[in-house]
N, C-alpha and C positions, 0 to 999 in steps of 0.2 A: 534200641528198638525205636521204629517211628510210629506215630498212631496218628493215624486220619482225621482230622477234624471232622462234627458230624454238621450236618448240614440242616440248618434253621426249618420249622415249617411256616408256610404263609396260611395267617389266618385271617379271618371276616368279622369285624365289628359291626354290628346293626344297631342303632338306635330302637327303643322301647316307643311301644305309643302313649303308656301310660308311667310319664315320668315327673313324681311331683315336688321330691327335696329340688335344692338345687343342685347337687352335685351326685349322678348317678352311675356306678360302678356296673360296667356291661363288658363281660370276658376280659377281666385284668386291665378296662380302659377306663375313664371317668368322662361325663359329660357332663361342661359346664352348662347349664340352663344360662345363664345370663345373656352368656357369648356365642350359645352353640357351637362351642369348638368343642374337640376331641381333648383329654389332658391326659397324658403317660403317666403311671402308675409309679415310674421308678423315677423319672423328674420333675414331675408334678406339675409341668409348666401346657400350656394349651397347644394342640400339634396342630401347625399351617396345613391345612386340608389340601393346597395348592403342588405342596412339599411330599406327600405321600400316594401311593396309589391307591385308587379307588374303583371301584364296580357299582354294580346296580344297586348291591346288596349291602353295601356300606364301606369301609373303608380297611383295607388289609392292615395287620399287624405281624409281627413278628413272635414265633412261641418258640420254647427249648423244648426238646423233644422228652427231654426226662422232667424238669424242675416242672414244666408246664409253664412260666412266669412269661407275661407277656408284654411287648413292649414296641415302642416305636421302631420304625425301620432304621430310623436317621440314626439309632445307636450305634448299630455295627459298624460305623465309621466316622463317628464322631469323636473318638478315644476315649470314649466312655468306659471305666476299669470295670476289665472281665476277670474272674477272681481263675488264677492258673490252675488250681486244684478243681473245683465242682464246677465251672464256667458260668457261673451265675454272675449277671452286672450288677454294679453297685446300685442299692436300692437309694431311694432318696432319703434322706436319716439316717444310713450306716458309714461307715468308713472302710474301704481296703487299707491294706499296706502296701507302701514298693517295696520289695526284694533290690538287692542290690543291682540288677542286669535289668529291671525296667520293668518286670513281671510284677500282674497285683495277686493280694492275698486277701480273700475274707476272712474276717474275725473267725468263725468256726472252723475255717481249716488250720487258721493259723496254733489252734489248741492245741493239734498233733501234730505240726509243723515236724520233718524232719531236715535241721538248720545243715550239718554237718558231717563230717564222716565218722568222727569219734560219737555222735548221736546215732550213727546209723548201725555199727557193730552188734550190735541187741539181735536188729532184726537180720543182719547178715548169718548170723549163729541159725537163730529159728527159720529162716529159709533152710539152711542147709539141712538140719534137725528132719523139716518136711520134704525131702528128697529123699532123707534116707528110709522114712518112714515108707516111701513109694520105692523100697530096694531097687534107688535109683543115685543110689548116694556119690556125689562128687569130691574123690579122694582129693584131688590136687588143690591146695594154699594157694589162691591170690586176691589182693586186695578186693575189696569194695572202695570207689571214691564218691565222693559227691564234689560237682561240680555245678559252674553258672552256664550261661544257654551257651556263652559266645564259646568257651572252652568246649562244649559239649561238639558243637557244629567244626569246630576243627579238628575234632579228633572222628569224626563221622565224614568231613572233606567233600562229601558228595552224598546231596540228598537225591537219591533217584526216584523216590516212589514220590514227591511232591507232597509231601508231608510233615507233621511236627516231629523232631526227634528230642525222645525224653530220656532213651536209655543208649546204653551199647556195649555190648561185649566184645573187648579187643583180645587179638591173639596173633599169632604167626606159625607161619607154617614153615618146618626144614628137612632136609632130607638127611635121613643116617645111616650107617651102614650095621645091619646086622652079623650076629657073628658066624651066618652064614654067607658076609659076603654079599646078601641083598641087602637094596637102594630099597630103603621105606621111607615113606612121607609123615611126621610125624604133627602135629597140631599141639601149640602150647597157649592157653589161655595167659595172659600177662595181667589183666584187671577188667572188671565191672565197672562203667562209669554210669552213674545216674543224675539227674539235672536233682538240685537242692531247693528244698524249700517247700516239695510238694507234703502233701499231708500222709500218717503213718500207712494208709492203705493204700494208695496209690503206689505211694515209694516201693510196699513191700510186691504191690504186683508188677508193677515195672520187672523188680529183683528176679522173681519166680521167670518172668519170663526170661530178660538174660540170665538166670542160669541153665535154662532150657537149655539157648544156644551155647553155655561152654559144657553143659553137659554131651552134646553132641558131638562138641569137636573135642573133647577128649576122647572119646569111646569110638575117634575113628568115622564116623558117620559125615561120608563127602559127596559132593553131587547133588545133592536131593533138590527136588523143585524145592524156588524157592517159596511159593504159594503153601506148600506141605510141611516147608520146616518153619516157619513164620506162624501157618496154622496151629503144630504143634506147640510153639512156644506160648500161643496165646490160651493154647486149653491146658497148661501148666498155670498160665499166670490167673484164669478163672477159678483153677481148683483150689487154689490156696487162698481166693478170695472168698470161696463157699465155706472154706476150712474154718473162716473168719465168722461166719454168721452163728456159728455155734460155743463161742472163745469165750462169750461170755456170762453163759449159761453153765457151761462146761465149769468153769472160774467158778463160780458160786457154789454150784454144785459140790464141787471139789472142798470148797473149804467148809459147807455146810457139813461133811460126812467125813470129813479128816478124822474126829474124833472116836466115829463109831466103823469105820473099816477102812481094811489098808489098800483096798481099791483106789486107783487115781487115772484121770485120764491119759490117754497118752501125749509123753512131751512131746513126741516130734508131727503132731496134730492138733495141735490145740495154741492159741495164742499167748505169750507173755505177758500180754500189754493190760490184761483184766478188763475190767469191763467198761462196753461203750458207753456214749453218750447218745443220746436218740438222733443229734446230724450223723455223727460217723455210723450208726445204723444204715441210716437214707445215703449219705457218701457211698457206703460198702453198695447197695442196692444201683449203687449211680454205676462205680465203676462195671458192676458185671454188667447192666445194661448196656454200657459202651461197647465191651466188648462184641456178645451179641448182635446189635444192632448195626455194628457197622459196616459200610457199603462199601469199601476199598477192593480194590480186587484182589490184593494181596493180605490184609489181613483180616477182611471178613469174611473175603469168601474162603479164606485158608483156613482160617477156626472153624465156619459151617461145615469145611470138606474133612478137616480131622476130626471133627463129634460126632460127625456121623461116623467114621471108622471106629472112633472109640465106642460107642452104641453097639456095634455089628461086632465090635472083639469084645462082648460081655465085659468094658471096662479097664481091658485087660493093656497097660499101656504098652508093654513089650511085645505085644502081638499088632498093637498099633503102629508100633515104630518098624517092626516087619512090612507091612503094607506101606506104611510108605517109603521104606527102600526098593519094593519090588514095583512102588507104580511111578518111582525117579527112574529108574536102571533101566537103560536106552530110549527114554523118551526126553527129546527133545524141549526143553524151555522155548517155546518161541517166542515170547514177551521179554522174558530176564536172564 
């Protein structure tokens, strides 16, 4: 799967009239009084007023559209470590990690960090568990891997949407003959590959969404725009990340009243992992907002165009995946 990078907003620092410590905090910026310079919040050193652009109205800055955290322009290419999991830069006092392949990690994703493939099994299981729960269950055995970026990009060979790629579901396709004699085409999933290292919720929506797409090419489903089946795989990968917001309450619940009824939630909706910590809260809240939000033509507006069918089919995803076999079937891709 590849996902869009989202795109920075430009914001406006104004100086106060009435500013009397000497170091005063103005939308995520600092002004030093001594020097009258600007100082970045995340490196704390005085920003060359000459160096960044400026208006009438004071001096632009750079914001993240979720975290809100604001900062100089000069970051975004000054190698300043952007954490792979929440994109948040390193603040001045904290520390990233490198991952092996050159990717940084903050300390709070690095909590749920999923390092490996034998780490990742857990939640390979509970994906599946939540497909079946959606009488959408994927009979067919094959791996989950976890991989580094540069493995990942060669088994992807070709990035065509100009994108980050974080997932991918490989497969092939061959023709058989049945024992009538016809030539069918048959689609066989070979493995899951997912980039390593990202944090447990991220990885598991990655997963949710490739197994969208081997859930597709098992069940036969060929042709379909790609904006519709990309869509669909991302309002898979949302619902399991909503699934998420209730795991932990669900959790509690469950072990508070083990004792007095034999009520329990259901496994194949509810999360393993017990309960969050208040970042993987705000993480959980990040990722759906990514998805949402995002402006790509292929997978934002493919998730907008399949939630709205999902809406208009009360929910109903098998009447969803009807619609969009009949709005692929003779209509031209002109883009893809």
């Amino acid at each position: 799967m590849e996902i869009s990078r989202n795109e920075e907003e430009d914001r406006i620092a104004t100086r106060t009239e009435d500013e009397e410590e000497t170091e005063t905090e103005t939308d995520g910026l600092t002004i030093a009084e001594q020097t009258g310079e600007f100082v970045c919040l995340h490196c704390h050193k005085p920003i060359p007023t000459n160096e960044i652009p400026s208006t009438k109205e004071g001096i632009k800055y750079h914001k993240h559209p979720y975290w809100e955290e604001k900062y100089c322009p000069s970051h975004d290419g000054d190698g300043t470590a952007k954490c792979c999991g929440c994109e948040r830069l390193q603040a001045c006092g904290t520390k990233h990690l490198m991952l092996a392949d050159n990717r940084w990690l903050c300390v709070e994703c690095n909590e749920s960090t999923v390092m490996d493939t034998d780490e990742s099994q857990s939640l390979h299981f509970e994906i599946r568990e939540f497909f079946k729960g959606l009488n959408m269950k994927v009979e067919k055995v094959f791996p989950l891997i976890l991989v580094d970026q540069q493995s990942l990009n060669k088994a992807e060979e070709e990035n065509q949407y100009g994108v980050v790629t974080r997932g991918i579901c490989m497969s092939e396709e061959k023709i058989v003959t049945r024992e009538s004699q016809r030539f069918v085409r048959e689609c066989n999933v070979t493995a899951i590959l997912i980039l390593y290292g990202l944090p447990r919720l991220l990885t598991g929506y990655l997963l949710a969404h490739e197994m969208m797409h081997a859930y597709l090419r098992l069940k036969g489903y060929r042709n379909l725009k790609t904006v519709l089946e990309e869509g669909i795989c991302q309002v898979l990968g949302r619902m399991w990340l909503e699934s998420q917001r209730f795991s932990s309450s669900n959790a509690s619940s469950s072990s508070a009243s083990s004792s007095s009824s034999s009520r329990t939630p259901p496994p194949d909706t509810t999360s393993t992992k017990g309960d969050q910590s208040d970042f993987e809260k705000k993480l959980l809240e990040f990722c759906i907002h990514q998805i949402e939000t995002d402006e790509s033509p292929i997978y934002g507006d493919g998730f907008r165009k399949v939630n709205e069918m999902l809406v208009s089919n009360h929910y109903n995803l098998k009447d969803t995946l009807k619609g969009i076999v009949i709005a692929s079937k003779g209509l031209q891709d002109s883009m893809f």
